[in-house]
C-alpha positions as CSV (number, residue, x, y, z in Angstrom):
1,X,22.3,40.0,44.1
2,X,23.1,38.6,40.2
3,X,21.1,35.7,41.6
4,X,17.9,38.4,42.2
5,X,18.2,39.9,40.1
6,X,17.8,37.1,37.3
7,X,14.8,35.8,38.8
8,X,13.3,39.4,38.7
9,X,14.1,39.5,35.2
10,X,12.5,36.1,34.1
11,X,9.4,37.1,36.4
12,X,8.9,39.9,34.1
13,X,9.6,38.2,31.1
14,X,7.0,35.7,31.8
15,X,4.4,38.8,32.7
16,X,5.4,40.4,29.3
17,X,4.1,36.7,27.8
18,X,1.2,37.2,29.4
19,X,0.7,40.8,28.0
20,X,1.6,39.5,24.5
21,X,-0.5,36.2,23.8
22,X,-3.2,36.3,26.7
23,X,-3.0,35.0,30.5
24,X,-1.7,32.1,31.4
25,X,-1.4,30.7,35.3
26,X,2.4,30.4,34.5
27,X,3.3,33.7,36.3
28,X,1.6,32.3,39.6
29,X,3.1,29.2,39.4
30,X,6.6,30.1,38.7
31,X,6.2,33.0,42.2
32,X,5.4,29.1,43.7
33,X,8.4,27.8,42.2
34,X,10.6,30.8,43.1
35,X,9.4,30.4,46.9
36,X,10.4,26.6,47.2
37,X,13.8,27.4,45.4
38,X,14.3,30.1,47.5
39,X,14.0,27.4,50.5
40,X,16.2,24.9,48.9
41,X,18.9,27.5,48.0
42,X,19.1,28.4,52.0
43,X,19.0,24.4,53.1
44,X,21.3,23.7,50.4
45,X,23.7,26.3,51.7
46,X,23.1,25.2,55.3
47,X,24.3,22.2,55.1
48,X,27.9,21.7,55.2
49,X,28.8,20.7,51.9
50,X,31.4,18.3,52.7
51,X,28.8,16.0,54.2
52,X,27.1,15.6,50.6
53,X,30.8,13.4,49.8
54,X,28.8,10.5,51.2
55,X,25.7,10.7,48.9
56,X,27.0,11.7,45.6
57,X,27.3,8.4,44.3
58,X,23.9,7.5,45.7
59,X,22.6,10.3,44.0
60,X,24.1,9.7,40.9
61,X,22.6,5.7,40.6
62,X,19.3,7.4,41.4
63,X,19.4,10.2,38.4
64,X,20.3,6.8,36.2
65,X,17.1,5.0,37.6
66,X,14.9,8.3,37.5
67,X,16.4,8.7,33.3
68,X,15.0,5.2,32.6
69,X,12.0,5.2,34.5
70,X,11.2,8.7,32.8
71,X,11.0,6.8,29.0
72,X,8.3,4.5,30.3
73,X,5.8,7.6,30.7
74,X,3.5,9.3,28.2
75,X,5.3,11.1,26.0
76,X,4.2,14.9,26.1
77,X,5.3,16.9,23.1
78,X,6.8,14.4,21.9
79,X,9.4,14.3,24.4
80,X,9.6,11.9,27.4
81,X,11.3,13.6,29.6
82,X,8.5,14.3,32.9
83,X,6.9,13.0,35.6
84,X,3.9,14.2,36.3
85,X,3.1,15.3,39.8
86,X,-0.7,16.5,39.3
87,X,-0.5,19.9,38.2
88,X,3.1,20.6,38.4
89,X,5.9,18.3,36.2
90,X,9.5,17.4,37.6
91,X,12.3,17.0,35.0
92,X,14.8,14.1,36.3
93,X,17.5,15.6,33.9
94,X,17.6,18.5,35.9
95,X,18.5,16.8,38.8
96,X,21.4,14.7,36.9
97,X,23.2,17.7,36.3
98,X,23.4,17.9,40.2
99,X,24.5,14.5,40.5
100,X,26.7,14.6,38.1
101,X,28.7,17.5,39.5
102,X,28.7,15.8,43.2
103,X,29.9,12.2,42.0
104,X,32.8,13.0,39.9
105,X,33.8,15.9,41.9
106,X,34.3,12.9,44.8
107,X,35.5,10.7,42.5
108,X,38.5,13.3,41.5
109,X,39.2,13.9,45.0
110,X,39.4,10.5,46.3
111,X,41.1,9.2,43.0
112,X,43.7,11.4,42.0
113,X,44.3,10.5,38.8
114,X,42.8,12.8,36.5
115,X,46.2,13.3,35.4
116,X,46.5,10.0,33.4
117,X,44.6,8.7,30.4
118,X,43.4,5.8,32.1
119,X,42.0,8.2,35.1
120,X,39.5,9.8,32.3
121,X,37.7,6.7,31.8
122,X,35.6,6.7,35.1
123,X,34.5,10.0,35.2
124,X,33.2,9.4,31.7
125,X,31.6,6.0,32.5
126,X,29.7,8.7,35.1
127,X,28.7,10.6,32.6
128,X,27.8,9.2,29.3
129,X,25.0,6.7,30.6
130,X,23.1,10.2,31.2
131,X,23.9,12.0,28.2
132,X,22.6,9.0,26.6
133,X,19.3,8.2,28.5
134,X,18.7,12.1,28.1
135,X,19.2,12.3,24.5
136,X,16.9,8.9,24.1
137,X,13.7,11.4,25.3
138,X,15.1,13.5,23.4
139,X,16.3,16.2,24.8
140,X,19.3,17.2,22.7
141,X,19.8,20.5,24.7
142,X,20.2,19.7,28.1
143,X,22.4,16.1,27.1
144,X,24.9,19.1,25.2
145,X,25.6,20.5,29.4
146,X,27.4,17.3,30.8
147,X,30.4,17.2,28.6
148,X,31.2,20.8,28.7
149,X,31.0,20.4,32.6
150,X,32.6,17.4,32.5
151,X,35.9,18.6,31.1
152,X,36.0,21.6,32.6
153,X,36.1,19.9,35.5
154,X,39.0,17.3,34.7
155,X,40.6,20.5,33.5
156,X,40.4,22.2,36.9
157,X,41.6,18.3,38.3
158,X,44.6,18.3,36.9
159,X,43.8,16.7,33.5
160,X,46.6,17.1,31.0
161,X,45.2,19.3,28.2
162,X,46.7,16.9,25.3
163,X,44.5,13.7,26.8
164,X,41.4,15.9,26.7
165,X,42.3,16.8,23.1
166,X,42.5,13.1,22.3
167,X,39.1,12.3,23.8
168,X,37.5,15.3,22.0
169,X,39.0,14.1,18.7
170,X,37.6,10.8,19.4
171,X,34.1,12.1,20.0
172,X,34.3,14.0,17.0
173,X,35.0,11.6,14.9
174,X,31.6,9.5,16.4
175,X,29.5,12.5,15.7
176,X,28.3,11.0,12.3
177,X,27.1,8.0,14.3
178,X,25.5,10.6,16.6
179,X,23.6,12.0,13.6
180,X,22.0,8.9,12.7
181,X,20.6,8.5,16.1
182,X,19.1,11.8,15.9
183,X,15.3,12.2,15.1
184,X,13.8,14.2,12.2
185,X,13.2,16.7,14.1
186,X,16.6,17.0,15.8
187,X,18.1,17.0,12.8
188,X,15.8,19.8,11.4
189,X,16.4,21.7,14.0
190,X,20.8,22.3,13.2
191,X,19.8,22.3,9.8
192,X,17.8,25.2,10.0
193,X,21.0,27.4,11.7
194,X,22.3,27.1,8.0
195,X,18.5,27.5,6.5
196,X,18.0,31.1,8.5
197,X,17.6,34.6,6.2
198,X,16.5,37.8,7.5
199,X,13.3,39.5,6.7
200,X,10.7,38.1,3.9
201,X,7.4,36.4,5.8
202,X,7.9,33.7,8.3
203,X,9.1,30.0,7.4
204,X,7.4,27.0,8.5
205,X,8.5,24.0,11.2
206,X,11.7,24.5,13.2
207,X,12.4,28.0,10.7
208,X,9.6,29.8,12.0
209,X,11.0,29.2,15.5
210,X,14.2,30.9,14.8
211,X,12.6,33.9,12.2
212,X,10.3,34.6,15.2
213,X,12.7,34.5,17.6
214,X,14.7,37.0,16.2
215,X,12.3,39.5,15.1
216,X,10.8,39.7,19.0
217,X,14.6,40.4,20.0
218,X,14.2,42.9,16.8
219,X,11.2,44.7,17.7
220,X,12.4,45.4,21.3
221,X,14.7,48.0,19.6
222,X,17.5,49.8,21.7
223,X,15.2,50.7,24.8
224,X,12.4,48.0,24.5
225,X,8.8,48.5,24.3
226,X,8.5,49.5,28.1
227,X,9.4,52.9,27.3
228,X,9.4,53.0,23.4
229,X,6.0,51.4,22.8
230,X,5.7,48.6,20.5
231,X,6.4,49.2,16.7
232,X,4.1,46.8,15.5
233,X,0.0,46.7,15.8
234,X,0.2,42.9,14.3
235,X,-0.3,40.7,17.3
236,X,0.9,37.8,15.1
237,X,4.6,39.8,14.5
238,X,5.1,39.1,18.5
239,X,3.6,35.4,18.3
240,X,6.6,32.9,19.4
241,X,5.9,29.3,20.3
242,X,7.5,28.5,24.1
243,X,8.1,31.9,24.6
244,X,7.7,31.9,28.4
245,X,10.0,28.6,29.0
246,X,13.0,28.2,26.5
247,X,12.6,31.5,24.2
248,X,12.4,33.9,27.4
249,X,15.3,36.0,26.8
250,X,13.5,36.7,23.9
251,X,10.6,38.5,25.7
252,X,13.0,40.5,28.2
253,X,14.6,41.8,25.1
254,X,11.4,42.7,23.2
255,X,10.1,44.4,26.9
256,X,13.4,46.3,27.3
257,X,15.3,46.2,24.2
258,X,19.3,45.9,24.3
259,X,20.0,47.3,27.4
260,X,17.9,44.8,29.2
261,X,19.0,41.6,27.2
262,X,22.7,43.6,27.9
263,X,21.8,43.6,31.7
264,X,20.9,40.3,31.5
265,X,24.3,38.8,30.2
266,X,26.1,40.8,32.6
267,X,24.3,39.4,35.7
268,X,25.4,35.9,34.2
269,X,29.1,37.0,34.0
270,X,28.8,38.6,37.9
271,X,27.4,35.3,38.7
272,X,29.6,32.6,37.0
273,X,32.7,34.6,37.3
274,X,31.9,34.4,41.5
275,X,31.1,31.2,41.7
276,X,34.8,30.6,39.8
277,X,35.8,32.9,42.5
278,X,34.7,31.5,45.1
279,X,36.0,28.5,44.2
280,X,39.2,29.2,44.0
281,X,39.0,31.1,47.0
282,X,38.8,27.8,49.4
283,X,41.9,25.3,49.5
284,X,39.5,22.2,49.5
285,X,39.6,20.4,46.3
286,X,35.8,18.7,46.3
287,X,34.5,22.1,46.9
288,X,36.2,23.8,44.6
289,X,35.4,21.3,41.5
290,X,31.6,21.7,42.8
291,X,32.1,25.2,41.4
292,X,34.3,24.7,38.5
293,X,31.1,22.5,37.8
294,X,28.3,24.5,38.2
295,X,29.9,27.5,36.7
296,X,30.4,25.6,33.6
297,X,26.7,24.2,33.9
298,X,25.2,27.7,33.9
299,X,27.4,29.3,31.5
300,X,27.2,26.6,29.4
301,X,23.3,26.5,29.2
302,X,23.1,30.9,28.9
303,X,25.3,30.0,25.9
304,X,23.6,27.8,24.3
305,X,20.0,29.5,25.0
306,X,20.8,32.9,24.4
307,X,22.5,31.5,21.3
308,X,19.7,29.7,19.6
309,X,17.6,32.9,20.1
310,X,19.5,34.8,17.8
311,X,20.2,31.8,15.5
312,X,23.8,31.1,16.7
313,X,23.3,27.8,17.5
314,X,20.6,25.1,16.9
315,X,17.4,25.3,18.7
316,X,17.7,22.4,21.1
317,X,14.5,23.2,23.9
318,X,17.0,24.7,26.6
319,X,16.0,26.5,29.6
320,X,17.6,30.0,30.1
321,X,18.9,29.5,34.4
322,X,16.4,31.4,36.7
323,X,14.6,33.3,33.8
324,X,12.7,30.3,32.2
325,X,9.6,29.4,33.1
326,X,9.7,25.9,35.2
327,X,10.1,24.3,38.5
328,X,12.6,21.7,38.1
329,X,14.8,24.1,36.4
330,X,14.4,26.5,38.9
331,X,14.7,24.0,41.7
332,X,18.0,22.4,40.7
333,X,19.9,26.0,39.1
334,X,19.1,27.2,43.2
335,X,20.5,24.0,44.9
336,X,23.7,24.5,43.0
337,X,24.1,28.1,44.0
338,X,23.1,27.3,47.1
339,X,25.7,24.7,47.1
340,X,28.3,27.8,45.8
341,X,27.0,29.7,48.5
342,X,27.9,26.8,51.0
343,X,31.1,26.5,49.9
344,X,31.9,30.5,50.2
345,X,30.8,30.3,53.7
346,X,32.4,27.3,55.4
347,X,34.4,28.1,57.8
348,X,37.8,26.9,58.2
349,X,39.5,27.3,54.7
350,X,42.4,30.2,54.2
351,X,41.3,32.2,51.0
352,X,43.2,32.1,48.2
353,X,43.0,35.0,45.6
354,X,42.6,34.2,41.9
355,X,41.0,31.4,41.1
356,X,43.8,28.9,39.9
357,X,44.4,24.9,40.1
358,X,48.0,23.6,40.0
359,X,48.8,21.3,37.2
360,X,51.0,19.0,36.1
361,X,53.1,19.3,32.6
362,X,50.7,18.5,29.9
């Protein structure tokens, strides 16, 4: 229901783009998109999930390939990060996220030795060859997903907290080596969070972005403009680049002001905090890192979108899960819950109540 509700919500989002700055054949398209994922969320349930142990590795060497075939195309906003399939674009990156989740979750299983130092070091050798290709496109915001999901789910493996802490303090102390890598426009875009002020006439560059952002969310009010009417004549006032893809929380708010942006979040928490449930609820440890995973994939990315709307964050060019316009988003957010949903359903497992891992002493 959460799930249907989300897609509603981004349909109508998207709609209230098309009200503000013209039509656009995005509305159509996504209704395409939202029919295909709906297909792949049922075959992706279908399928036992235990079967996928066999191809996650696979999968994994082919998101690799797919990242470095994707910097050989035309870059396209200055970002190389799509392939284009005639009208409609797929986003390879989307797919690693997938991959990801599958291959360490069976390396964890079949390994079982997340709880030693050395035991980190493959899962991150899975991991940091994406983050890498994906931040070479750039794409800042999506490479920012894998590590959360990555150490939530050594976490939920039996990591001992104190050998995470270590490899976070070592990756914090490379982050000045990661700023020089950064393009000018990367950078631009975390130095405006400390750049923002309220009110006055719009900034320029990666500052307009945010100052727009905000006053759309503003001028939605408490009820939004569906019922209070919008404050402003000034088309320009409502102008936001991207607005239907990664600033679309932005447009529910402005169409139905705090209660819908409020209704919003809480389908997110109904929706992660089940898939955590169901994951605890089965006694088979691959399936229950798959959701560890993917809940920490999807709150992760509602975080940091709904974040850099209000300027909590840096704007990074992050989709918002099943609300964003885009097929390879949508396509990839509805195989993992269709993999959740695959997991709730096998049969077989004794449920468990809350959703807990046993650990060893850290």
């Amino acid at each position: 229901m959460a799930t249907l509700l989300l897609v509603l919500a981004g349909l109508a989002g998207i709609a209230r783009g098309d009200d503000l700055y013209g039509g656009s054949p995005m509305l159509v398209r996504q209704l395409v998109w939202v029919a295909i994922s709906t297909m792949v969320l049922a075959g992706a349930a279908a399928v036992p999930y235990r079967r996928l142990r066999g191809w996650a590795y696979p999968a994994l060497l082919l998101a690799l390939v797919l990242l470095v075939l994707v910097l050989l195309m035309p870059a396209r906003n200055g970002s190389r990060s799509w392939f284009a399939l005639g009208p409609f674009t797929f986003q390879p990156s989307e797919f690693a996220k997938l991959a990801c989740v599958l291959a360490v979750s069976r390396y964890l299983v079949s390994a079982r030795r997340a709880g030693s130092l050395r035991g980190l070091f493959v899962p991150l050798l899975m991991t940091l060859p994406i983050v890498v290709l994906v931040l070479r496109e750039p794409d800042l915001g999506t490479a920012t997903i894998f590590l959360p999901m990555l150490f939530a789910m050594l976490y939920a493996s039996g990591a001992r907290t104190w050998h995470l802490a270590a490899v976070m303090l070592a990756g914090a102390i490379s982050l000045p080596l990661l700023w020089t890598e950064l393009s000018a426009e990367q950078r631009s875009r975390i130095t405006a969070v400390f750049r923002q002020r309220d009110g006055g006439a719009p900034a320029r560059g990666d500052d307009y972005h945010l100052h727009q952002s905000k006053q759309v969310i503003a001028l939605g009010g408490v009820w939004g403009s569906d019922l209070a009417g919008m404050p402003l004549a000034e088309s320009e006032a409502y102008h936001l680049p991207a607005a239907r893809t990664d600033f679309v929380f932005c447009l529910v708010a402005e169409r139905w002001g705090v209660a819908g942006a409020a209704g919003v979040l809480i389908a997110y928490f109904v929706l992660i905090a089940g898939t955590l449930r169901i994951g605890g609820s089965t006694d088979d440890p691959f399936g229950r890192l798959i959701c560890v995973g993917i809940a920490t994939w999807l709150g992760a990315q509602v975080v940091i979108n709904t974040g850099m709307t209000v300027g909590l964050v840096p704007i990074t060019g992050i989709t918002l899960p099943l609300l964003s316009y885009g097929g390879s988003s949508m396509v990839a957010t509805c195989a993992a819950i269709g993999l959740v949903v695959n997991v709730a359903i096998r049969p077989g497992f004794e449920a468990r109540a809350p959703f807990s891992v046993s650990r060893r002493a850290a």
